[in-house]
C-alpha positions in Angstrom: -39.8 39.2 15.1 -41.2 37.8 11.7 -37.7 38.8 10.1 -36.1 36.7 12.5 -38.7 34.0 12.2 -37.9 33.9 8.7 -33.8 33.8 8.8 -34.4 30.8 11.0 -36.6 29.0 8.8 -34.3 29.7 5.7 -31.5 28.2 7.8 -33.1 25.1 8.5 -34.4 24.8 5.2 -30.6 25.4 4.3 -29.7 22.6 6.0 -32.3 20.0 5.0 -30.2 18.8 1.6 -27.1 18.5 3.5 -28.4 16.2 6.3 -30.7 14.4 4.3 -27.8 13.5 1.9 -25.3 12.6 3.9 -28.0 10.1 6.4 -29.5 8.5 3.2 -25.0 7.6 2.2 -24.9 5.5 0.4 -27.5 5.8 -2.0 -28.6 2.5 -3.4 -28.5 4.0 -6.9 -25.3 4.9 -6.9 -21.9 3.4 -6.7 -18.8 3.8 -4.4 -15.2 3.7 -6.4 -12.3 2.7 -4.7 -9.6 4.3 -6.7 -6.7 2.1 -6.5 -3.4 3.8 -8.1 -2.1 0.8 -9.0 -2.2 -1.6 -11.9 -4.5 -5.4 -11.5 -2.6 -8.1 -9.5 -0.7 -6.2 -7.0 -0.4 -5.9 -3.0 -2.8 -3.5 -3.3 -5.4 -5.2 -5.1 -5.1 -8.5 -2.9 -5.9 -6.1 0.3 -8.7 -3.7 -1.9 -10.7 -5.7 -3.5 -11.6 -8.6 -1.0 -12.1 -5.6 1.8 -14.2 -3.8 -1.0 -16.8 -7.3 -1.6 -17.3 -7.3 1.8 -17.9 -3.5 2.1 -20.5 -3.8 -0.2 -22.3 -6.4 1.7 -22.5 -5.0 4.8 -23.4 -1.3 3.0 -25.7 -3.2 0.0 -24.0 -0.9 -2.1 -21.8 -1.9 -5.5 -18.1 -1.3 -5.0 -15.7 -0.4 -8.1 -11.8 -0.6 -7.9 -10.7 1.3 -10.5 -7.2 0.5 -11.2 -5.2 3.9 -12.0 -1.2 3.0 -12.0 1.3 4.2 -12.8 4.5 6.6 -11.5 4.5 4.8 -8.3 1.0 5.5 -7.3 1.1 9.2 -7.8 -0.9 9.3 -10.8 -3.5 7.4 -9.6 -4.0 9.4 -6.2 -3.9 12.7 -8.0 -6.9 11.5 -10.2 -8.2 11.0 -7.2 -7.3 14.4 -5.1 -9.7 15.7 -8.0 -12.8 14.0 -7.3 -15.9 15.1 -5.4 -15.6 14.6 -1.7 -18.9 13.3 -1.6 -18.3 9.8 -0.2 -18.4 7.9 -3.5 -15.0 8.3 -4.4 -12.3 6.7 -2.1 -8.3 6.1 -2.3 -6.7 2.6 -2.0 -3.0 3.6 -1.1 0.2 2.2 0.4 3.0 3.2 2.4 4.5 4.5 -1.4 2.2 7.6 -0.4 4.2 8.3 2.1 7.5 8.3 0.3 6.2 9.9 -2.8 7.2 13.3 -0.8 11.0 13.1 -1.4 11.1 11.3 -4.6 8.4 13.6 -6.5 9.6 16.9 -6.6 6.4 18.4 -8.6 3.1 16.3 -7.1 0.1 17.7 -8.3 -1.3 16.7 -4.7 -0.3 16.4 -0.9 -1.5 13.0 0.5 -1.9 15.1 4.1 -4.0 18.0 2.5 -5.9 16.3 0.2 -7.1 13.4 1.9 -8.3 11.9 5.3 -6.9 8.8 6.7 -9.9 6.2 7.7 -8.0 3.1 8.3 -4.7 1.1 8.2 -6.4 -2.4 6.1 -3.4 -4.2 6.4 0.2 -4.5 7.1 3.1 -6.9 5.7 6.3 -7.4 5.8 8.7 -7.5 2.4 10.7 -10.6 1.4 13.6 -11.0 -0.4 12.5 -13.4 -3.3 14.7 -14.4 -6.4 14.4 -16.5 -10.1 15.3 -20.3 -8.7 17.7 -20.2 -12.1 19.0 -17.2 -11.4 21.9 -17.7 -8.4 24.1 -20.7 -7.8 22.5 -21.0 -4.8 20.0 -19.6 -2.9 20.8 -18.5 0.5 21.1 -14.7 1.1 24.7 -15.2 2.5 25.6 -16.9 -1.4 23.4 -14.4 -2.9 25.2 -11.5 -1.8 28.5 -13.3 -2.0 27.5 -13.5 -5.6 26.3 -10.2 -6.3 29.4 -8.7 -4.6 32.1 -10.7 -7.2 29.9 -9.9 -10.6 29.2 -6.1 -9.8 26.0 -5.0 -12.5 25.8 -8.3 -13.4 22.5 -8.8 -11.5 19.4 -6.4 -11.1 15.8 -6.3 -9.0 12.7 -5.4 -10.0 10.6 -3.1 -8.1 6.8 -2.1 -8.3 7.8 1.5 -9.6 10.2 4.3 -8.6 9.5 5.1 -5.3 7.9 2.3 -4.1 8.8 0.7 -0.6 9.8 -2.1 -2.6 12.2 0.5 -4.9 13.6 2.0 -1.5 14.3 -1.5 0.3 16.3 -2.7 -2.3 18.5 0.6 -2.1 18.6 0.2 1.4 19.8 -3.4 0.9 22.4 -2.3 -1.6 23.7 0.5 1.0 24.1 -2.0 3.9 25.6 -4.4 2.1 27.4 -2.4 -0.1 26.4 -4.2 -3.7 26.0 -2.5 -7.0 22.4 -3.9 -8.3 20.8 -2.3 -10.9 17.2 -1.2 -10.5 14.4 -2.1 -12.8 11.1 -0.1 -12.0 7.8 -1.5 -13.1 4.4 -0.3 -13.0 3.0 -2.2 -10.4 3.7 -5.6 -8.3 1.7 -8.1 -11.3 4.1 -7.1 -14.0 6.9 -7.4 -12.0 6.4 -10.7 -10.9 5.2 -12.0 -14.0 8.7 -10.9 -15.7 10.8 -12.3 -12.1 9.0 -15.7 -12.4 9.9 -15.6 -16.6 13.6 -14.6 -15.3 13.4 -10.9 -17.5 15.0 -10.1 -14.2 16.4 -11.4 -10.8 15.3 -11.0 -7.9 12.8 -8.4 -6.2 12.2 -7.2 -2.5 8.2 -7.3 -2.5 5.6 -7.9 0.1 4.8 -11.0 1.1 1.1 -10.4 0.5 2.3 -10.1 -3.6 4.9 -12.9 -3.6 3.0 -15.1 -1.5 1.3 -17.4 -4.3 4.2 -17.4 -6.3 6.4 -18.9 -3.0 4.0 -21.4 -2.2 4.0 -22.9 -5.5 7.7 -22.9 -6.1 8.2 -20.7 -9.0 10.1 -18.2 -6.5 12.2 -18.9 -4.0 11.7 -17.3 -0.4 15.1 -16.3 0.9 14.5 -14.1 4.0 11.8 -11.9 5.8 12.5 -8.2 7.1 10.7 -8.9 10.1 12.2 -9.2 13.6 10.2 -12.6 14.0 9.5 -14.9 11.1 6.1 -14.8 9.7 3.6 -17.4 11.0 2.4 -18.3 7.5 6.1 -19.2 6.6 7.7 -20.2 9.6 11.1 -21.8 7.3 11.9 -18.4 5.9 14.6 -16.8 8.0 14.8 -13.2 9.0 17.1 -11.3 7.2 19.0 -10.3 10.9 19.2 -13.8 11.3 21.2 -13.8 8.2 23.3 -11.2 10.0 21.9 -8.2 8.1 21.0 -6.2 11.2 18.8 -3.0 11.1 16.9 -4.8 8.0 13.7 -4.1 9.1 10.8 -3.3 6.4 7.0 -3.7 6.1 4.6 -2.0 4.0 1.1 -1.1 5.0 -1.9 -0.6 2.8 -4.8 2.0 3.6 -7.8 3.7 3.1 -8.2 7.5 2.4 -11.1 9.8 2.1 -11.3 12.9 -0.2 -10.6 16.0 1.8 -14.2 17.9 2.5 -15.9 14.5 2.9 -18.6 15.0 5.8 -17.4 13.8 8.6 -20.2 11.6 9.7 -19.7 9.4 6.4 -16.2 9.2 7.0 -16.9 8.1 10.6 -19.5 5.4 9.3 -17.1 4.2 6.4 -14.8 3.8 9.3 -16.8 1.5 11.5 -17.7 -0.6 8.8 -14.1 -0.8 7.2 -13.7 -2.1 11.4 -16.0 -4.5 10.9 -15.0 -6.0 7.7 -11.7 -6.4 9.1 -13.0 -8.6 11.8 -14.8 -10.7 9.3 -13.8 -14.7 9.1 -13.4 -14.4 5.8 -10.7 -11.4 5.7 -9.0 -12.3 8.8 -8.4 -16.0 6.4 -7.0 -14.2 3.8 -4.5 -11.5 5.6 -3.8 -14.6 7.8 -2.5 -16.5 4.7 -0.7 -13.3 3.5 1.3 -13.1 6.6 -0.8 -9.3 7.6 -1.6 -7.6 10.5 -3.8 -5.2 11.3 -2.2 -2.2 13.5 -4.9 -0.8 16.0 -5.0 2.9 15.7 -7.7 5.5 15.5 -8.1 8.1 13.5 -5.8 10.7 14.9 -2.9 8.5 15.5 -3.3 7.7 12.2 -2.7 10.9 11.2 0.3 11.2 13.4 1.6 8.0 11.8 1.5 8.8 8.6 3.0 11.9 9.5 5.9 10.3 11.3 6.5 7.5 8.2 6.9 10.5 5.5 10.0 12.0 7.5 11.2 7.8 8.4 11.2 7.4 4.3 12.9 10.8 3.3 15.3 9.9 5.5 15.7 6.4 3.7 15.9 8.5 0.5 18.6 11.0 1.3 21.3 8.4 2.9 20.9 5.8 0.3 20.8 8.3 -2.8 17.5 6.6 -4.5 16.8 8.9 -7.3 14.1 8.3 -9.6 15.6 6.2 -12.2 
């Protein structure tokens, strides 16, 4: 009887670090890091970082984005495969997760075995912007007309090989049968910076990167790949409007947790990322980037994610992207 008296009381003593740590998350004196695998300025960083200040204000916690870019996110989410799954360490990613499967033939990490889903922050559809100098005119119908009579003459610029933005403009090249050349950058700032300078052409980004650059002229908007046009440009066409049917892209930005993080400070990072979302302030700024928000819990996140990685090999394998 006192044996089994003891065991007990060794069990529960066990358990006391455990509990206590993961009820007192997060600790005031010590910070969370959002580990975003991409460089300053991108899509990723204008859906991160506002979502992390408000985070931290509703956990009275500091939050760091760490900007890791680089190989199209990859390097930045295996730094963070790596970490402790202790709650202090998160990943900022994008629908490039999801691709990074059939482009990458040697990833140091699986996005579905090293991490947990918490949320969907945002989703946006791309837009097909180019240099004002750069085309005669610009209409997509002139642009491709263009394109199509001065084969390799013109090129895009991408936020990295494979990106969404890398595999939408291959997709746009296979459906309307153009020879482009790709230019991959390391991230969505420095590829703007050198689109707006006119180092290159045109790009096929989100509108949640492009955005400021439309709205003060120094790009111009030619078409959305949404079915409907986008409330917070309501004079940009669709591209099936422009009679490129089946063009139909968006890119979606989320929030993962370290495999092995305790569940109960996933679930409460969850709720709060919920409640963020909902905030006046947020709802503003994903307003202004034409973003949504997709409702989904946890599991059929999973199942999404799951569902997008065989949608983009697929994209992959008909139009040929390699890494460049």
């Amino acid at each position: 009887m006192l044996k089994n008296i003891l065991v007990l009381l060794a069990l529960g003593l066990l358990g006391l670090p455990l509990s206590a740590q993961t009820s007192s998350w997060p600790a005031q004196n010590k910070a969370i890091t959002f580990i975003n695998p991409f460089p300053p300025g991108g899509a990723v960083d204008a859906f991160g970082r506002p979502l992390a200040k408000q985070l931290a204000v509703q956990l009275n916690d500091s939050i760091v984005v760490d900007n890791r870019g680089g190989a199209g996110g990859t390097l930045g989410a295996a730094v963070a495969a790596k970490m402790a799954p202790d709650g202090y360490t998160w990943l900022l990613g994008a629908v490039h997760h999801s691709i990074a499967p059939s482009m990458y033939v040697n990833l140091s990490y699986d996005i579905t075995k090293d991490f947990e889903p918490i949320a969907i922050i945002g989703s946006v559809p791309h837009v097909i912007v180019v240099n004002p100098k750069k085309f005669p005119k610009n209409d997509l119908k002139s642009i491709i007309e263009e394109i199509r009579k001065n084969p390799g003459k013109y090129n895009y610029a991408s936020t990295g090989n494979g990106t969404s933005q890398h595999l939408t403009g291959e997709l746009f090249k296979m459906q309307n049968k153009l020879f482009i050349t790709h230019i991959p950058y390391r991230g969505t700032g420095p590829a703007l910076q050198d689109l707006v300078a006119g180092q290159v052409d045109m790009m096929f980004d989100t509108l949640a990167g492009a955005a400021p650059f439309i709205k003060n002229g120094q790009l111009i908007a030619v078409a959305v790949t949404t079915q409907k046009r986008v409330d917070a440009f309501p004079n940009v066409p669709t591209a099936q409007e422009l009679g490129i049917s089946n063009f139909v892209v968006s890119s979606w930005y989320a929030l993962w947790a370290i495999k092995g993080t305790p569940k109960d400070i996933m679930d409460k990072m969850s709720a709060e990322v919920q409640i963020a979302l909902a905030s006046p302030d947020i709802k503003e700024r994903w307003a202004a980037m034409g973003a949504s928000v997709p409702k989904m819990t946890r599991p059929e996140l999973v199942n999404y994610i799951d569902q997008e990685i065989v949608r983009w090999s697929e994209v992959v394998k008909k139009s040929g992207a390699k890494l460049d």
